[in-house]
C-alpha positions in Angstrom: 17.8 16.7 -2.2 16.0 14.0 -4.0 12.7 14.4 -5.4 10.3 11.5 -4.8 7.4 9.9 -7.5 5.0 8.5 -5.4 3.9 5.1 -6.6 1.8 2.0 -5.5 3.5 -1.4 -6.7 1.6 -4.4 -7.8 3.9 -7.1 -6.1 1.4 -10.1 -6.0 3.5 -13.4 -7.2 6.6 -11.2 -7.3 10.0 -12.5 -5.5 11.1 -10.1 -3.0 13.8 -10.1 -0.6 14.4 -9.0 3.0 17.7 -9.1 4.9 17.4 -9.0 8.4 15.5 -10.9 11.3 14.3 -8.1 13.6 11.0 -6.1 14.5 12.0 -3.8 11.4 12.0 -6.4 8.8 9.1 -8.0 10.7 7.6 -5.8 9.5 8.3 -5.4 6.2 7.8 -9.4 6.1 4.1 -8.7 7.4 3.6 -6.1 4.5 5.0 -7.8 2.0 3.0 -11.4 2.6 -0.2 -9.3 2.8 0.5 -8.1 -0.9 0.7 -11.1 -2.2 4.6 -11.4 -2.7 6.4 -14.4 -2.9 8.9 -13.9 -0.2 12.4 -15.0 1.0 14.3 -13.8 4.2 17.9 -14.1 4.6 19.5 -13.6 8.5 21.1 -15.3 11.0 18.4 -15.2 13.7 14.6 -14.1 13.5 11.7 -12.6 16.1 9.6 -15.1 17.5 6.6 -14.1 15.1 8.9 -14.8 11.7 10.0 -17.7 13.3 6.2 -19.2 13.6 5.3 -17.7 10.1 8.6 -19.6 8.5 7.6 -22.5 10.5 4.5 -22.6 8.6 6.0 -22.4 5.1 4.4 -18.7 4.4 7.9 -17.5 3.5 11.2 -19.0 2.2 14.1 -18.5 5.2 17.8 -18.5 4.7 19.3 -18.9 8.4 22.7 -17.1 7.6 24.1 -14.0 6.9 23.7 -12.0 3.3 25.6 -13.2 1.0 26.3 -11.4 -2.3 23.7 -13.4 -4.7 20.8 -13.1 -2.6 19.5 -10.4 -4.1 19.7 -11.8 -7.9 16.8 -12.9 -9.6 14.5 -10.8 -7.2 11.7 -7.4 -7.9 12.2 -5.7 -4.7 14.7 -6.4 -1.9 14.5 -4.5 1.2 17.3 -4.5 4.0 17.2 -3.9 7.6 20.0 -5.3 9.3 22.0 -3.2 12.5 25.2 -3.6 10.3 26.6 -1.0 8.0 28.5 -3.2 6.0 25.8 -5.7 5.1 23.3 -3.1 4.4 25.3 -1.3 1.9 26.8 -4.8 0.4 23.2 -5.3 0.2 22.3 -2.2 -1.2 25.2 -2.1 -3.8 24.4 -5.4 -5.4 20.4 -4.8 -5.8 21.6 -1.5 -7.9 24.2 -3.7 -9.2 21.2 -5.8 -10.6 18.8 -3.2 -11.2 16.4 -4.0 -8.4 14.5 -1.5 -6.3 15.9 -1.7 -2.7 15.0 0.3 0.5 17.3 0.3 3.2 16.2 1.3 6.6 16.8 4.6 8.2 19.6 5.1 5.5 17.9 7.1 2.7 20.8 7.7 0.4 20.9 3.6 0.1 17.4 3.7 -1.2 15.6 3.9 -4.3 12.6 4.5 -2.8 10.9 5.3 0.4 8.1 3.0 2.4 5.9 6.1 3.5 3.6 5.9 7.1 0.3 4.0 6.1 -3.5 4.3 6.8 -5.3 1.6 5.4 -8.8 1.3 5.5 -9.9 -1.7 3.6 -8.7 -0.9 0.0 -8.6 2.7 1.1 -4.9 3.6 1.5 -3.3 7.0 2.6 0.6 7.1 2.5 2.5 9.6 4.3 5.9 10.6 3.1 8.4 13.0 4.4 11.0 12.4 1.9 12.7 10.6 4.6 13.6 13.9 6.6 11.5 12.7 9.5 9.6 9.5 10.3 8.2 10.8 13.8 6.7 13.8 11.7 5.6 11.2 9.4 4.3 8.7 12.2 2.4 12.0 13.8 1.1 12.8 10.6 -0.5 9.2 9.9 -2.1 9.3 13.7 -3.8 12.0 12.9 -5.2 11.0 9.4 -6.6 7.8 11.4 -9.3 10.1 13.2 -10.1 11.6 10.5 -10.3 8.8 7.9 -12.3 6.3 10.4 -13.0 2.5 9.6 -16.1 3.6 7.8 -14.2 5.0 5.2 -13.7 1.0 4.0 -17.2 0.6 3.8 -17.5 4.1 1.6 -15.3 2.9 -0.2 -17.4 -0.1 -1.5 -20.4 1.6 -2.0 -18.7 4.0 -4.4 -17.2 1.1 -6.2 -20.3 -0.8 -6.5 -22.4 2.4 -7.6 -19.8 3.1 -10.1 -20.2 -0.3 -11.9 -24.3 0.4 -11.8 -24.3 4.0 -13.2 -21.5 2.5 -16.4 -24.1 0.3 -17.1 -26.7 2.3 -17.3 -24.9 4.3 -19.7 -24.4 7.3 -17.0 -21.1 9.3 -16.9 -21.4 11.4 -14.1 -18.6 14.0 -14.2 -15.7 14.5 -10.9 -17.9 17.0 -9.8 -21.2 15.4 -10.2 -19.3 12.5 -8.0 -18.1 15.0 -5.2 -22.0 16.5 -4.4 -22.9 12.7 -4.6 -20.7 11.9 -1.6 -23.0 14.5 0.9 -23.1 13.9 5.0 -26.6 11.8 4.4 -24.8 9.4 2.0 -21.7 9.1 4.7 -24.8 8.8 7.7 -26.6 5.6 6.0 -23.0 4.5 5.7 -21.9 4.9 9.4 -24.9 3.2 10.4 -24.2 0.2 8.3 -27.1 0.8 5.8 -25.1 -0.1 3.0 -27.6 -0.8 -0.2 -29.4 2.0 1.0 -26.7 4.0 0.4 -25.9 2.4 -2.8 -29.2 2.9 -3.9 -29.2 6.8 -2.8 -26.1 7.1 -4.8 -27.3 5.8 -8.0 -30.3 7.8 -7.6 -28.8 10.6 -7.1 -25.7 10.4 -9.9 -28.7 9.1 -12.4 -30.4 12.8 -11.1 -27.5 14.9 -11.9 -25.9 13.0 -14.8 -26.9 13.4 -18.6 -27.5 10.5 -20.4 -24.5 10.8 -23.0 -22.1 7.9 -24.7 -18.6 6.9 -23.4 -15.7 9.2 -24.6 -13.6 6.0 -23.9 -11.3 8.3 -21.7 -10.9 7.7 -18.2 -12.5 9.6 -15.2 -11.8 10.3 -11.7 -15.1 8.6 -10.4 
């Protein structure tokens, strides 16, 4: 059974491809646009929601059919059609070409796999079952979503913006010295929307534990 790397892409600009029209490659349509990708669909018929989206020029649309070629020229193609054939034609011509393709529910046609998603503003949590299970994947996700709550976006920006203060003050705070930082008080001010005040309790706290000491130049976990 095959192994999987996990791996984020930076598609933004990037051509991709999706063949198929229906609520799967709806979908992956939605996904796709969000990232920034430049993106074409090829099938004879779409939902109503592609439909309004092509209608407003946020994608290219092909109303036919794959057709060997499609797939040329393109970073990622993803197929999702309810025929065989065309999904391995598909398939065969993006490895063909060398181009990463994901078929749906047909894991040996797939370089990779799109794993179940919690996003929380840049916070994202992917959920793979090395395609053996998507409900156990889809179960697993739900139950991450109580756990990681929306407040987690806003964590997420303190930390970021408390990182670029402590570099300029010529702190490096250690993994460890970044983990005690993040305590329930911290996560409190942050539930109730007191954001600088929980930036400001940060630095404080990291300029506390942290020695003063010059950049190694080598990357940390903060």
């Amino acid at each position: 059974m095959d192994v999987y790397y996990p791996i984020f892409l930076t598609i933004t600009g990037k051509r991709c491809v999706v063949i198929g029209g229906g609520k799967i490659a709806e979908g992956k349509v939605d996904k796709l646009l969000e990232c920034g990708a430049v993106v074409t669909v090829v099938s004879p018929a779409m939902t109503d929601k592609m439909t309004e989206r092509a209608n407003r020029n946020e994608f290219t649309y092909i109303k036919r059919t794959y057709e060997k070629g499609d797939i040329k020229g393109v970073y990622l193609a993803l197929v999702a059609t309810d025929d065989n054939n065309v999904n391995q034609a598909a398939a065969d011509e993006a490895r063909e070409l060398g181009v990463l393709v994901n078929t749906a529910d047909d894991v040996k046609n797939c370089d990779f796999i799109a794993p179940a998603i919690v996003q929380r503003g840049d916070l994202t949590i992917a959920v793979s079952t090395a395609g053996r299970s998507p409900a156990m994947a889809r179960r697993v996700r739900e139950e991450l979503e109580e756990i990681f709550t929306a407040e987690y976006a806003d964590l997420l920006t303190v930390l970021a913006e408390a990182r670029i203060i402590v570099r300029r003050k010529g702190l490096r705070p250690d993994p460890d010295e970044w983990q005690r930082a993040i305590d329930d008080e911290l996560k409190s001010l942050v539930r109730r929307g007191e954001l600088e005040a929980a930036k400001d309790r940060l630095v404080s706290t990291l300029g506390k534990q942290a020695t003063l000491r010059p950049s190694s130049g080598q990357a940390t976990s903060a």
